[in-house]
N, C-alpha and C positions, 0 to 999 in steps of 0.2 A: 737302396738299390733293389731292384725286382728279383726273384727268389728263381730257382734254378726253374721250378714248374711253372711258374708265370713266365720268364723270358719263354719256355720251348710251346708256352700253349696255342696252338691253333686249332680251330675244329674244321674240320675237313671242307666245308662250305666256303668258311672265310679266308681258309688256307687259298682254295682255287680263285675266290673273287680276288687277292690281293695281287695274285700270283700275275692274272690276269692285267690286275694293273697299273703293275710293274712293269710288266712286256707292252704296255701301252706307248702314245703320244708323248706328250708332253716337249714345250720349246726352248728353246736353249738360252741360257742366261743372257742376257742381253747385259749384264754387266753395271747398269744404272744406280747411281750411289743418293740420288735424288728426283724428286719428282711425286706424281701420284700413283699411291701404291694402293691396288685391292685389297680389298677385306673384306673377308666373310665368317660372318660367326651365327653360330645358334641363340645368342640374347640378343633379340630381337629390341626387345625391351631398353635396351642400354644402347643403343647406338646412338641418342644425343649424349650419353656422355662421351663415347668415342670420338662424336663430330665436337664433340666440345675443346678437345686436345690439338684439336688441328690446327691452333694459335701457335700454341707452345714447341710443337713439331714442327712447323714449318719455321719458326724463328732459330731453333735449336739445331736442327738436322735438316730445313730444305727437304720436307717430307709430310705427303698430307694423303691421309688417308678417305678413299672411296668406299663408305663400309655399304654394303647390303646383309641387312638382319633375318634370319630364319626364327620363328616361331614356333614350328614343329621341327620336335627333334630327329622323328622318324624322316620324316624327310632333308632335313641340312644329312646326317650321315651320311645318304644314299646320296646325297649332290658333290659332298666331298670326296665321296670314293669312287664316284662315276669321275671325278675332274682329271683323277691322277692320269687315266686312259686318254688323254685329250693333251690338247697344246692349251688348255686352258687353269691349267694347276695353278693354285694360289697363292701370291706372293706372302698372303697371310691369313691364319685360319686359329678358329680357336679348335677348342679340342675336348679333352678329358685326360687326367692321371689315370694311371693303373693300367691294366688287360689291355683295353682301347687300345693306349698309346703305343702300347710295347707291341701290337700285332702292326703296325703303320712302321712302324722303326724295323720290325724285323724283316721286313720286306722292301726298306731300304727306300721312302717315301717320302722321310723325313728331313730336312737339311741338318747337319751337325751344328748344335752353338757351345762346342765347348770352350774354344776362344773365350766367347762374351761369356761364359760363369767364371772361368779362370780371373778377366778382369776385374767383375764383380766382386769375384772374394775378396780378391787383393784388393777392392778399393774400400773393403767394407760396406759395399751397397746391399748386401743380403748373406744372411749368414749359412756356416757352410753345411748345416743339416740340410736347406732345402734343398741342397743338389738330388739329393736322394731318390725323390720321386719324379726325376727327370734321366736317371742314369740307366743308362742299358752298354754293359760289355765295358765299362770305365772310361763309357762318351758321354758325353752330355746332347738333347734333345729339344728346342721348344724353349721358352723361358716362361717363368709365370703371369700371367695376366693378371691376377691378381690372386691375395689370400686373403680368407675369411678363417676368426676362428669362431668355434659353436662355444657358444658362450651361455648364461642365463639370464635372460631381461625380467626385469621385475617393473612393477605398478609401484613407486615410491610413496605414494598416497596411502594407499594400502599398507604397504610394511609398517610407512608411521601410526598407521592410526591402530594398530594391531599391535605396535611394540616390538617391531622383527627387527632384527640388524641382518647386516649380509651373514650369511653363514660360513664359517671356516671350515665346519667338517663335515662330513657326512650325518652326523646324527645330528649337527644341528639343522642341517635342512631336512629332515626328517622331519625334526621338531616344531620347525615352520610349519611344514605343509601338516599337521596335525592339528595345528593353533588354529590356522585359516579353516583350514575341513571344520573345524569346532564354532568356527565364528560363523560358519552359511558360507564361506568363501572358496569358490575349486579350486586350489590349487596350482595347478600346473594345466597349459594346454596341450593339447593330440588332437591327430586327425587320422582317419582312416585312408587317406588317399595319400600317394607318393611320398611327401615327410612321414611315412611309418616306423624311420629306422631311427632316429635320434635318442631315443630313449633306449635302446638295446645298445647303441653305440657305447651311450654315457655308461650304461653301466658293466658291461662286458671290461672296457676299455680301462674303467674305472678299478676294477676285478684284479685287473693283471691284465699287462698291454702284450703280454708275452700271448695270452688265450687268446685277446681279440685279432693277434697278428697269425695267430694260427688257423684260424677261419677263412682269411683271407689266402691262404698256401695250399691248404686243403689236409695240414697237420694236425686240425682239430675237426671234431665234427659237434655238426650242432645237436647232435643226441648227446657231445656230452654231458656229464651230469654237471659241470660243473656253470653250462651254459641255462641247463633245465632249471637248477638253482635261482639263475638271474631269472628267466622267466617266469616262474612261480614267484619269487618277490614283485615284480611288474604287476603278476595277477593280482596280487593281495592289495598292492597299492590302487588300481584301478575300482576292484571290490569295497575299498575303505572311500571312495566318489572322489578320490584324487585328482581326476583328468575331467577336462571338460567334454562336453557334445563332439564324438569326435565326427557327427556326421555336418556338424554347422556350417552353414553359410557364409557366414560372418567372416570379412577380411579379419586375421591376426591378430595387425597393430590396431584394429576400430574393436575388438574384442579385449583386448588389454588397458585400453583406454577406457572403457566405457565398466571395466570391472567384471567380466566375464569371467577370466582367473585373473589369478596375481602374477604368476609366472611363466615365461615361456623360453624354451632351448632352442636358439637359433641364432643361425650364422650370423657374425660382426655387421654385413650390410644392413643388418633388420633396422637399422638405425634411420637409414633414408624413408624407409615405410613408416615407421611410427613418427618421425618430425613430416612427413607428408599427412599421417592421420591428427596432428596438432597437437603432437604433446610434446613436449620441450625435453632436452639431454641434459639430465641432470637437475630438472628440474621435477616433472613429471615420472620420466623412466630412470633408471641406472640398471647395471649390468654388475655378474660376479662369475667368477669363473668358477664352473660345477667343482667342487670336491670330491677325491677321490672316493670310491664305496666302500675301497680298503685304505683301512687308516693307517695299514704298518709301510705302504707304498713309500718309494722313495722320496720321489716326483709325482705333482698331479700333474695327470694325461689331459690334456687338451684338442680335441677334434679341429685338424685344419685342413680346410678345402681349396685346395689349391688348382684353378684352370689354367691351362697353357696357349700361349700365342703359338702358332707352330707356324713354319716355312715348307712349301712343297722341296722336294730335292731337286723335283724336274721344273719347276717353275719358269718362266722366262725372267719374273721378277726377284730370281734368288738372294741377287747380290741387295737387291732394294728391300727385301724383308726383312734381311741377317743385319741392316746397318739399322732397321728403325726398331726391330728386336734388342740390338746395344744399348739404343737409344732408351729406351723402354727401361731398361734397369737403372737408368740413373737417378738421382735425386730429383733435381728438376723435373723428369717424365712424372718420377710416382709422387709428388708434389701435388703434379696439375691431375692428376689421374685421382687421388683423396681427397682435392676439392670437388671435380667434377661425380664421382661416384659416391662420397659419402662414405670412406670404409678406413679399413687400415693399411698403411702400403706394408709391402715388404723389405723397404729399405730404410733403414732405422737413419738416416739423412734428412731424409724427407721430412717436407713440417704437414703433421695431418693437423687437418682445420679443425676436428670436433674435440677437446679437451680429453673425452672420455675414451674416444679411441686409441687417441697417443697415450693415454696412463693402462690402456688393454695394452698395448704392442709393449711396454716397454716390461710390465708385469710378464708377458708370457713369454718374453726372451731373459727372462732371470734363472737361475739355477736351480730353483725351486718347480720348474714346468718342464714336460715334456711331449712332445708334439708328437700327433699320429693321424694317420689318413684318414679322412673320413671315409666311413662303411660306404657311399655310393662309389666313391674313387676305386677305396680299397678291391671291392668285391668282382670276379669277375662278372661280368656281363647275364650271361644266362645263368647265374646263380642271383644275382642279385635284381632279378625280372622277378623269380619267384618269392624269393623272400622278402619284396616288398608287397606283394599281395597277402603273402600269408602274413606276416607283420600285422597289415591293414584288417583282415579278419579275425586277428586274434584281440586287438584293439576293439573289433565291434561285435565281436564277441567273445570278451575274457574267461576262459576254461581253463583244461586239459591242456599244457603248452605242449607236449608230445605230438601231439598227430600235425600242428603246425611245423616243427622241427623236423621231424619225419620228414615231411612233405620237403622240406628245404634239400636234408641231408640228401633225399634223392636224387635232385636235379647233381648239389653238388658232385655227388659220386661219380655220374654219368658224365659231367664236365669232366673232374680231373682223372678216369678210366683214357679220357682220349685224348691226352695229353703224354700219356707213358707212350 
């Protein structure tokens, strides 16, 4: 559930745009329980998997979706919050966790689906933490489109021919990435552009989930020391030739493949990218879930990125969203949703197709893991514009982590001063 300063936060701008359109259009539920229902999402990219479902939906729920894909984010945002002022509001819209979602909800945007998580619980279709980053005021909002968790792909060619096994702990993955450093092998990949945050996530997160979730509230700041600590080990690591070219060209999975590093920190879907670049699951690649940085940690923390299907509240296709939103959470949806996307569902029912994925899902729902938002969900908005540049410059040029934290802790101050 979002924290007393993330539910109240609006900045003055987005307070008036929302406000705006709220007092807008929008046409009145027409009531339809079947049929073709709109969609519009920002993965532009992923709309044959969407149109790929449209078998499964329309045989199950008598419901087939018309997606048009956005590619640019800056613009799908400004198209969704222009819609709400219009009779042309979405019967279905994806979205984002965290700040985003809670400013659309607090201005009353959103359709309510706490029905459909209530039924989910009780069917055992998803369990009952993910409510969490869907709750505002003990409603629920949007249901998950899907989750990924940030996990670590390794080059299994590499490990064997090097001797590594998966690492349990923190120092044995140390001890890898030393072996490899030692053998001509980088280690691990980075880049300077947009994924700048995954490695501050792992290991803040890693730290104490209690510090990373402070960051996120505005309870912690990034001067502190305990933050400068993690950055200064980052430094040291990058200085020891840890990280690969983080300004390369080079697709990811065509760079893990071809032996460019041996490992790389990224979300569960990375999986469709690298069997698209031709390396085989479980054959070529396998995957281990990062180890906590602190060994006396209860639980390892696990980063999951979860996007939401949302319903406009003024929609005319309300009733038509809220019923394929249901739909959506069942087995059979995240079924045909894991073969068409390649990933892991969220409903432990569901048969995911790739072997390796259903032994991730079923490892990260044991008692031994615990789940935390990922830093882009987490972070609000114009805090996490900045600190993914400064991230990227510190990345391409390892120093002094100060004056990049600096630079963070600014924005953030200036964020949550306007929130009181």
């Amino acid at each position: 559930m979002r924290s007393p300063k993330t539910a109240a936060g609006l900045t003055a701008a987005i307070a008036t745009s929302m406000l705006l359109a709220s007092c807008g259009g929008g046409g009145s539920d027409d009531g339809a329980t079947t049929g073709t229902l709109e969609f519009y999402t920002n993965k532009a990219a992923w709309e044959p998997d969407f149109d790929e479902l449209n078998a499964q939906s329309d045989a199950d729920a008598d419901i087939t979706l018309n997606t048009t894909g956005y590619s640019d984010a800056a613009q799908y945002d400004a198209f969704i919050k222009q819609s709400f002022r219009t009779d042309k509001s979405p019967g279905l819209f994806t979205w984002q966790t965290g700040p985003s979602l809670a400013e659309l909800v607090d201005e009353g945007l959103i359709a309510e689906t706490t029905d459909i998580w209530t039924k989910a619980v009780d069917e055992g279709w998803i369990a009952e933490d993910m409510r969490d980053a869907y709750t505002f005021d003990d409603k629920q909002y949007c249901v998950p489109m899907n989750i990924a968790y940030w996990v670590m792909y390794y080059n299994k060619n590499i490990f064997e021919e090097q001797g590594i096994e998966e690492p349990a702990t923190w120092a044995e993955l140390d001890a890898a990435a030393e072996k490899l450093s030692g053998a001509g092998i980088t280690p691990y990949y980075q880049t300077s552009t947009l994924f700048t945050f995954p490695w501050f996530q792992q290991m803040v997160a890693g730290t104490d989930p209690e510090l990373y979730n402070g960051l996120a509230t505005g309870e912690v700041k990034y001067t502190d020391p305990r933050i400068v600590a993690v950055m200064e080990t980052w430094r040291d690591q990058q200085d020891a030739g840890w990280f690969s070219d983080a300004g390369s060209t080079v697709d990811p999975a065509v760079g893990l493949k071809q032996g460019d590093f041996a490992m790389i920190n990224f979300g569960s879907f990375f999986n469709g990218s690298l069997d698209g670049a031709g390396m085989v699951s479980g054959e070529d690649y396998d995957m281990f879930v990062i180890p906590a940085t602190n060994p006396d940690l209860d639980k390892t923390p696990v980063a999951v990125e979860s996007g939401p299907l949302c319903v406009a509240e003024n929609s005319s296709q309300k009733t038509l969203g809220l019923s394929y939103s249901e739909w959506w959470m069942s087995p059979d949806a995240q079924t045909a949703w894991s073969e068409a996307r390649g990933d892991v569902a969220f409903n432990p029912q569901a048969t995911v197709a790739d072997p390796m994925l259903e032994e991730l899902g079923t490892t990260v729902a044991g008692e031994g893991y615990e789940r935390y938002d990922r830093y882009y969900e987490a972070t609000p908005t114009p805090i996490l514009t900045v600190a993914l540049e400064q991230f990227g410059a510190f990345i391409a040029n390892p120093s002094d982590p100060m004056p990049y934290l600096e630079a963070i802790q600014a924005e953030a101050d200036d964020y949550w001063a306007e929130q009181e």
